[in-house]
C-alpha positions in Angstrom: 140.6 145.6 152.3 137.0 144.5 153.5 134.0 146.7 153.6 134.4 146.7 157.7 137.3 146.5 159.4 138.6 147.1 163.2 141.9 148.3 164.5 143.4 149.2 167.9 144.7 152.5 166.5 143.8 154.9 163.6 146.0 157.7 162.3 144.9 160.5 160.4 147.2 162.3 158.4 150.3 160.8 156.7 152.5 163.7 157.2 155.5 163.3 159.5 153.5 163.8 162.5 151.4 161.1 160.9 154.4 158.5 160.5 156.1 158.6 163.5 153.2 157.9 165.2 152.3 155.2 163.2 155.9 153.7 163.3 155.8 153.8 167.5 152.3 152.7 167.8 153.0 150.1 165.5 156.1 149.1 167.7 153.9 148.7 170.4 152.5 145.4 168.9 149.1 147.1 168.2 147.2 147.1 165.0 147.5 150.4 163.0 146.4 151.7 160.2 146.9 155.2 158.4 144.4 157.1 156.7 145.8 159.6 153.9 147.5 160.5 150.5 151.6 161.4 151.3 151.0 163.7 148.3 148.8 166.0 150.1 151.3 167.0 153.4 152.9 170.6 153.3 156.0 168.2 153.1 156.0 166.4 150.4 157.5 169.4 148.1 159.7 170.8 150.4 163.8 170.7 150.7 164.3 170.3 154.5 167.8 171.3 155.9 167.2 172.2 159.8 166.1 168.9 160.9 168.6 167.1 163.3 170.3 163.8 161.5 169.9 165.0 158.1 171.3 167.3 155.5 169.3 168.7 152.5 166.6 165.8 152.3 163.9 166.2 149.8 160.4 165.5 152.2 159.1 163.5 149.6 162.0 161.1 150.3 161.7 161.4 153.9 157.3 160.8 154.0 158.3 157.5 151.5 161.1 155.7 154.3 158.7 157.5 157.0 156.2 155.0 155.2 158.6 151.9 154.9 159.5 151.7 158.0 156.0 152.0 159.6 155.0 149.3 157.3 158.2 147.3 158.4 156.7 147.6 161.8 153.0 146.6 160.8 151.2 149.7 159.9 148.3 149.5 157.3 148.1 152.2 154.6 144.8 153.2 153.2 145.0 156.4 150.7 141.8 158.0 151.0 140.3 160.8 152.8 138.5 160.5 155.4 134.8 161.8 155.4 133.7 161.5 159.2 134.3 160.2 162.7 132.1 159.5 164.9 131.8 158.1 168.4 130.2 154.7 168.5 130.6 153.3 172.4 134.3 153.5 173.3 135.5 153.5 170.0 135.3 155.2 167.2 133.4 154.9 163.6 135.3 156.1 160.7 133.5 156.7 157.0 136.3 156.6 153.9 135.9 158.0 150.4 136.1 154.3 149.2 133.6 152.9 151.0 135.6 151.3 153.4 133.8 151.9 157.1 136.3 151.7 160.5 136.3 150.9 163.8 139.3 152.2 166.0 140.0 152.0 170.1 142.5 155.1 169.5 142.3 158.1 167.4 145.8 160.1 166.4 144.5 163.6 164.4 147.7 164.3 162.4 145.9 166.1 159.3 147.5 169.6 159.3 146.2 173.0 159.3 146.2 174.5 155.6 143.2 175.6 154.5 143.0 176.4 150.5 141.9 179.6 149.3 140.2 180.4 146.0 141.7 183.3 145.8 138.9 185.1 144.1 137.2 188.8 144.4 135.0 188.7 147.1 135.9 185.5 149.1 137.8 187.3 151.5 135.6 190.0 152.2 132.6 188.3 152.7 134.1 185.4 155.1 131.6 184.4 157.9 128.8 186.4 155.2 128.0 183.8 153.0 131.0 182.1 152.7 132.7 179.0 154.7 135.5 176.4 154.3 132.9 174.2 156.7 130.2 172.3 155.3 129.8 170.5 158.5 130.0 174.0 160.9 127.6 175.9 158.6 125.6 174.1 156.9 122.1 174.2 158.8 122.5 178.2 158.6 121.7 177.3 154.7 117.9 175.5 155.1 116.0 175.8 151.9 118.7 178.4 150.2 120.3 178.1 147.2 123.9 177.2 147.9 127.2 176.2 145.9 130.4 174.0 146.9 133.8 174.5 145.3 136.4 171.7 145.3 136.7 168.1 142.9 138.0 166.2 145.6 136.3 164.1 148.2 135.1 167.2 151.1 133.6 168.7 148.2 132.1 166.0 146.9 130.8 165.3 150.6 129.6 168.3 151.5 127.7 168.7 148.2 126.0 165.6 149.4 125.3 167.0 152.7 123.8 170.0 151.7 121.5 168.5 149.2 119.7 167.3 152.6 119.7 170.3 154.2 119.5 172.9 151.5 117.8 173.8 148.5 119.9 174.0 145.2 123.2 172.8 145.4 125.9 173.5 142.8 128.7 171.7 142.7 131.8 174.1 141.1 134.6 172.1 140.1 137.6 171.8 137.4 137.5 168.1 137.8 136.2 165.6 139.6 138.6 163.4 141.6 136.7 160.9 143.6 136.1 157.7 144.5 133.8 155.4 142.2 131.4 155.2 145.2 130.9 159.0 145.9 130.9 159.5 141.8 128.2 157.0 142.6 126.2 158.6 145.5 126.6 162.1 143.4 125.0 161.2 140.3 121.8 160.0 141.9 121.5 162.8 144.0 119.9 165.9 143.0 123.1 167.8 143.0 123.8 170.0 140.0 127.6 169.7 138.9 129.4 172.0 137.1 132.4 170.2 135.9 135.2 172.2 134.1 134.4 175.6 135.5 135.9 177.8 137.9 134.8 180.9 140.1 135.9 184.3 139.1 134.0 186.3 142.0 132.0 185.9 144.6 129.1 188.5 144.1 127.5 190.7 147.2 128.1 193.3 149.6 126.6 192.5 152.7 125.7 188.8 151.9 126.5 186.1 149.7 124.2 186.7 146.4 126.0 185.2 143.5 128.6 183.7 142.1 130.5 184.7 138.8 131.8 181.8 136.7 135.1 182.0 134.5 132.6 181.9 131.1 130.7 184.8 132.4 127.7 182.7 133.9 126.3 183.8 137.2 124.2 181.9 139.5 122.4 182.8 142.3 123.4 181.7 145.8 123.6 182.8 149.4 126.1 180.4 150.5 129.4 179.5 149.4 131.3 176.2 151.0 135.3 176.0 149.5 136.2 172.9 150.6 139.6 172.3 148.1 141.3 168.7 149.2 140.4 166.8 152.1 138.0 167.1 155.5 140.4 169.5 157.9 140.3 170.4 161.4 137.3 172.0 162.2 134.8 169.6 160.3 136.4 166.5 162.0 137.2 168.4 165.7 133.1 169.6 165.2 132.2 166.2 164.8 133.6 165.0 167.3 133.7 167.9 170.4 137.3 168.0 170.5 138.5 171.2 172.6 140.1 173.8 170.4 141.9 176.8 171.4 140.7 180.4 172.4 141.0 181.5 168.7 139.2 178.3 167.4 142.3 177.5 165.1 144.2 174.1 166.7 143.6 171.5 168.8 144.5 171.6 172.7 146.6 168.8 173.7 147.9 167.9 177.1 151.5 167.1 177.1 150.7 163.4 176.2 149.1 164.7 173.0 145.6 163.3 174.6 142.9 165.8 173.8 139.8 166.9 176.0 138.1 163.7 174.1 139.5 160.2 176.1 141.2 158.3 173.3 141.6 160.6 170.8 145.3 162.2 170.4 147.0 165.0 168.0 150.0 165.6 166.9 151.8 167.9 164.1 150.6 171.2 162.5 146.8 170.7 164.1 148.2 171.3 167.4 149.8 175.0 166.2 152.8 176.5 165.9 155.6 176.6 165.2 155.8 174.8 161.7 158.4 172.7 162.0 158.8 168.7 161.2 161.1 168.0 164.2 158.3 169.5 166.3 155.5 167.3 164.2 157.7 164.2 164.6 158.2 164.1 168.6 154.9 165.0 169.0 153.6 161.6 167.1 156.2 160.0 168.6 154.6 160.8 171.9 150.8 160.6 170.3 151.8 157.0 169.0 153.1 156.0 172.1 150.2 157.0 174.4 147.5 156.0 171.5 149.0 152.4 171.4 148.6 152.1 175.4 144.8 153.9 175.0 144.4 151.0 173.2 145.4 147.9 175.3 143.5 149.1 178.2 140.1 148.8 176.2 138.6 145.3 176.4 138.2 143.1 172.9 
């Protein structure tokens, strides 16, 4: 793939939801590409024995056919996580962990709900106090402050990088770094101070963020803790991009056509709520696929 590249429809999320989309859209006679790692769906470990057709698949079978046969209609596959979206005209700008940058005339948000906990002393107590799964949401509140991100994947990687403009010191907590050559790139000539091969024990304070404890015994200060484990989830990209949520702020309201408050951007799948099901994510990608694809031929070049 080029640096820059253009496509009538872009998926996000290569979960079921994901796929079927992909495979109408595709049908449809409309360029399509899909944005994600099959690895990283609630799916992909799961035995599934209550979906109509078939009888105890493994979903790691079902996301690789899901995957064939999208492909044997036309979709592209790109595994990377995405970074941001942003409006640009009537289409849409897309920024990749590799580099690549995307143009798009339809959006499908397929990326799930799950957000990964650290599971530490402290985290959950002092939620909304110091500590975020949001970079993008929360970051400003941070100006000047000594700050920390957890995660060795991409958002983390991201978000560190983000921060570094906004706030003062920025640690970057990770077991590993797993990221692209060009954000291992953009991170070692930032000022961002990495921590590779630790992990959090607890996060320190009573009324506030004020520290973090390291599994070595090391503390360092901070009033701001960002756990972004994996890849960017719903409330970075929906913040981005002023898609409607609901009244608790936890999924994205769709219409029965999957279109949501923002014209030519659809969801499908877990994002959109309960209940958890993958014949529920299917039909609604079916649908999202379907209406993305016609989105799409109505918009001019």
């Amino acid at each position: 793939m080029g640096d820059s590249e253009a496509y009538d429809v872009v998926i996000v999320g290569a979960g079921p939801a994901g796929l079927q989309a992909a495979i109408h859209a595709s049908r449809k006679k409309v360029s399509v590409l899909v944005l994600g790692k099959e690895n990283k769906s609630s799916l992909f470990r799961a035995h599934v024995e209550n979906m109509c057709c078939l009888f105890n698949a493994t979903g790691q079978t079902m996301l690789e056919t899901g995957r064939r046969q999208a492909e044997n209609f036309g979709s592209r596959f790109l595994d990377a996580d995405i970074l941001r979206i942003t409006p640009a005209g009537d289409r849409f700008a897309l920024d990749t962990e590799s580099g690549t940058q995307l143009t798009c005339k339809a959006l499908v948000l397929a990326t799930g709900t799950a957000r990964n906990k650290l599971r530490v002393k402290g985290e959950k107590e002092l939620v909304g106090k110091g500590v975020s799964y949001c970079v993008d949401c929360d970051g400003n509140f941070y100006r000047g402050e000594e700050v920390a991100v957890v995660g060795g994947e991409s958002a983390a990687a991201d978000g560190a990088l983000t921060l570094a403009e906004i706030a003062g010191t920025v640690h970057l907590i990770c077991d590993d770094l797993k990221v692209s050559d060009a954000l291992l790139d953009k991170l070692e000539n930032s000022r961002v101070v990495v921590h590779r091969g630790a992990r959090i024990r607890e996060i320190a304070g009573e009324e506030q963020v004020n520290a973090l404890v390291l599994d070595d015994g090391t503390t360092l200060s901070a009033t701001g803790v960002f756990i972004e484990l994996g890849a960017k989830g719903l409330m970075e990209l929906a913040t981005s991009l002023g898609v409607a949520l609901d009244d608790d702020m936890r999924f994205i309201r769709t219409d029965k056509g999957q279109r949501t408050s923002v014209p030519g951007i659809f969801a499908a799948g877990d994002i959109c709520g309960p209940p958890w099901q993958v014949a529920k994510a299917v039909g609604e990608g079916c649908v999202a696929g379907l209406n993305a694809a016609d989105y799409a031929k109505k918009l001019k070049g």
